[in-house]
Wavefront OBJ file of the C-alpha trace (Angstrom):
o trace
v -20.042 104.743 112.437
v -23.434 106.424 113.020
v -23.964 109.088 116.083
v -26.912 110.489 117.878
v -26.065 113.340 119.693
v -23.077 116.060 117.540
v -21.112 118.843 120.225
v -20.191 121.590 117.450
v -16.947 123.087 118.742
v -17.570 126.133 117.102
v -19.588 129.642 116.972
v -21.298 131.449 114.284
v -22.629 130.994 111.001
v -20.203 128.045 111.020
v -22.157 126.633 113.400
v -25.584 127.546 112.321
v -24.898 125.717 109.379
v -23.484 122.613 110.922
v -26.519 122.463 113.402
v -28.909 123.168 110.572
v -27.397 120.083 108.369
v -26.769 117.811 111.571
v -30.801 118.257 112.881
v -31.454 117.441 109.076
v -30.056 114.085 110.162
v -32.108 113.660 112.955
v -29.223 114.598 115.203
v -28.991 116.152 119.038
v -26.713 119.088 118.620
v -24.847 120.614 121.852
v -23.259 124.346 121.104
v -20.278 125.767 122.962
v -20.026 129.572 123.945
v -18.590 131.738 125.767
v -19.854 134.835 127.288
v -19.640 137.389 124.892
v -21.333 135.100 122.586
v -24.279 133.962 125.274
v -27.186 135.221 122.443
v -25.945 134.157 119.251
v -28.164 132.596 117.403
v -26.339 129.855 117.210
v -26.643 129.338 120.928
v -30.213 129.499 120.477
v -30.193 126.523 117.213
v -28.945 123.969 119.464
v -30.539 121.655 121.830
v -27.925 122.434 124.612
v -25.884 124.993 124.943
v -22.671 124.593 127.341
v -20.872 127.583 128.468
v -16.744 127.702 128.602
v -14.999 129.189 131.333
v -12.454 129.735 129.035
v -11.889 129.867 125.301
v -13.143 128.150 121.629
v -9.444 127.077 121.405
v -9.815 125.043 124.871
v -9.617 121.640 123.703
v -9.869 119.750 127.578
v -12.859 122.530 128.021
v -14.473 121.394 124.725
v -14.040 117.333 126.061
v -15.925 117.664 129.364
v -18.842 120.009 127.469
v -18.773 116.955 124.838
v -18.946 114.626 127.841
v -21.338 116.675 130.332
v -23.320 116.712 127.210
v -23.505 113.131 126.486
v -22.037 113.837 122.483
v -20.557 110.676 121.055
v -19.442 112.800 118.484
v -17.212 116.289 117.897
v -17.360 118.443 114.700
v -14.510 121.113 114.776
v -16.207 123.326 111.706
v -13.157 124.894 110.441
v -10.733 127.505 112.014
v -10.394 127.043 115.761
v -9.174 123.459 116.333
v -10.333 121.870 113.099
v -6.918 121.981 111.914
v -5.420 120.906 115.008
v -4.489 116.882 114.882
v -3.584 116.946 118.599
v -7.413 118.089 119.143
v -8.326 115.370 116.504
v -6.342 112.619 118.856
v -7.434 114.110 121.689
v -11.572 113.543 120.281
v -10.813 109.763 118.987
v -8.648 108.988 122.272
v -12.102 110.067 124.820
v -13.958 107.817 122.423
v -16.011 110.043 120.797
v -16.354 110.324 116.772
v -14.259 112.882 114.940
v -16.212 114.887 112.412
v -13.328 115.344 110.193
v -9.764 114.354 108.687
v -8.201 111.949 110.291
v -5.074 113.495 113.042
v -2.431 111.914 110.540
v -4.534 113.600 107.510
v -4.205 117.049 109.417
v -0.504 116.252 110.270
v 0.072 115.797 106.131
v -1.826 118.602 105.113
v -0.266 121.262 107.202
v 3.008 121.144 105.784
v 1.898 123.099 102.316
v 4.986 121.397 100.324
v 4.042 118.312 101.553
v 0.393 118.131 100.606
v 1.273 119.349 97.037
v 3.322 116.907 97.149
v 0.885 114.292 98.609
v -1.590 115.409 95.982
v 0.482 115.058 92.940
v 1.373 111.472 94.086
v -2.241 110.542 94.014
v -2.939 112.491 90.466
v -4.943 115.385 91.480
v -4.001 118.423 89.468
v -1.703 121.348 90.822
v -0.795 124.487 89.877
v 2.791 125.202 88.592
v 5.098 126.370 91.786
v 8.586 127.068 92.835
v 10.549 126.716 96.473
v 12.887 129.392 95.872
v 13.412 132.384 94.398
v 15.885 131.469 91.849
v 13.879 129.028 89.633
v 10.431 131.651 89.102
v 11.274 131.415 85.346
v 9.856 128.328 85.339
v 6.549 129.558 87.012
v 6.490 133.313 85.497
v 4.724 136.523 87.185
v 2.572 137.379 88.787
v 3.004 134.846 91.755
v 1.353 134.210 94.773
v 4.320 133.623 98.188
v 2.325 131.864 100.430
v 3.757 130.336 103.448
v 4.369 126.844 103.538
v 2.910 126.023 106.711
v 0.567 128.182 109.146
v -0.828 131.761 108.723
v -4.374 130.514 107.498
v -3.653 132.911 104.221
v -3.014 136.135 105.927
v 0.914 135.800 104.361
v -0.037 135.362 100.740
v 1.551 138.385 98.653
v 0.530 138.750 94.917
v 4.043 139.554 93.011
v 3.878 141.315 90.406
v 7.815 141.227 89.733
v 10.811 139.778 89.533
v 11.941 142.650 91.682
v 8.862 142.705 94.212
v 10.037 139.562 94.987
l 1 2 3 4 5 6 7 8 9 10 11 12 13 14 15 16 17 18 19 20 21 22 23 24 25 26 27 28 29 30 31 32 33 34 35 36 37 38 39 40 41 42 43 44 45 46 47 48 49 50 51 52 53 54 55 56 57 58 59 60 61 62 63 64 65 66 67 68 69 70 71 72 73 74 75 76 77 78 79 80 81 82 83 84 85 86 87 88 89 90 91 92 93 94 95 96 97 98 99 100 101 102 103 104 105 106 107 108 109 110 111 112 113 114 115 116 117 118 119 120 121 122 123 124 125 126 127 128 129 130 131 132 133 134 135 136 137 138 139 140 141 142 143 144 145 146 147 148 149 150 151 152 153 154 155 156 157 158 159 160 161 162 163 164 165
């Protein structure tokens, strides 16, 4: 599938770089912003900058900017709703081209147990882990507790011992 005109549903350097790499491509790129973020220079990189009303984390704001500004395609950058599969659905169902895993690849990934899982099934390597707290002799210390779903990393503990745990 090949696209002319990219609506990057995100703001900074994340999507500085995006613009930068899409306009290497030959591609139209359309910026979001909001207010506070009116003379960023990411604002300034694109060829059309579309103000929301509301939020980055507006997904039916981000479809009519992507539609006012004639995109045929959406690229989340990460954060924000690039991990979001109903925003994913929600970009493939207005017809547009999602920049990104596919809504059932999101779904699979954000259950942490079940990507490991996904991944071992298809050989990639893993690192040694553990559910509970009873079987850590089979992993050893230090560990890392990480949620298994959400949190973007801001949960991960380094445990040092047995009784940290």
């Amino acid at each position: 599938m090949s696209f002319t005109t990219l609506l990057v549903a995100n703001r900074g350097e994340i999507a500085r770089r995006i613009i930068a790499g899409a306009h290497a491509m030959g591609m139209r790129c359309l910026a979001v912003y909001v207010d506070a973020d009116a003379g960023a220079p990411f604002v300034g990189d694109a060829d059309e900058a579309l103000r929301l009303e509301t939020s980055y984390l507006d997904a039916p704001a981000l479809l009519a900017a992507a539609r006012a500004g004639g995109a045929d395609a959406v690229h989340p950058g990460y954060g924000f709703l690039a991990e979001n599969a109903g925003f994913a659905a929600a970009v493939i169902d207005a017809g547009l081209a999602w920049v990104g895993p596919s809504p059932q690849t999101i779904e699979q990934m954000g259950d942490k147990l079940a990507a490991k899982a996904l991944a071992e099934k298809a050989g990639v390597p893993t690192l040694p882990g553990c559910v509970n707290a009873d079987d850590t002799g089979s992993v050893g210390f230090p560990l890392l507790v990480k949620a298994a779903a959400g949190g973007g990393g801001k949960g991960m503990r380094v445990v040092l011992t047995r009784e940290d745990l």
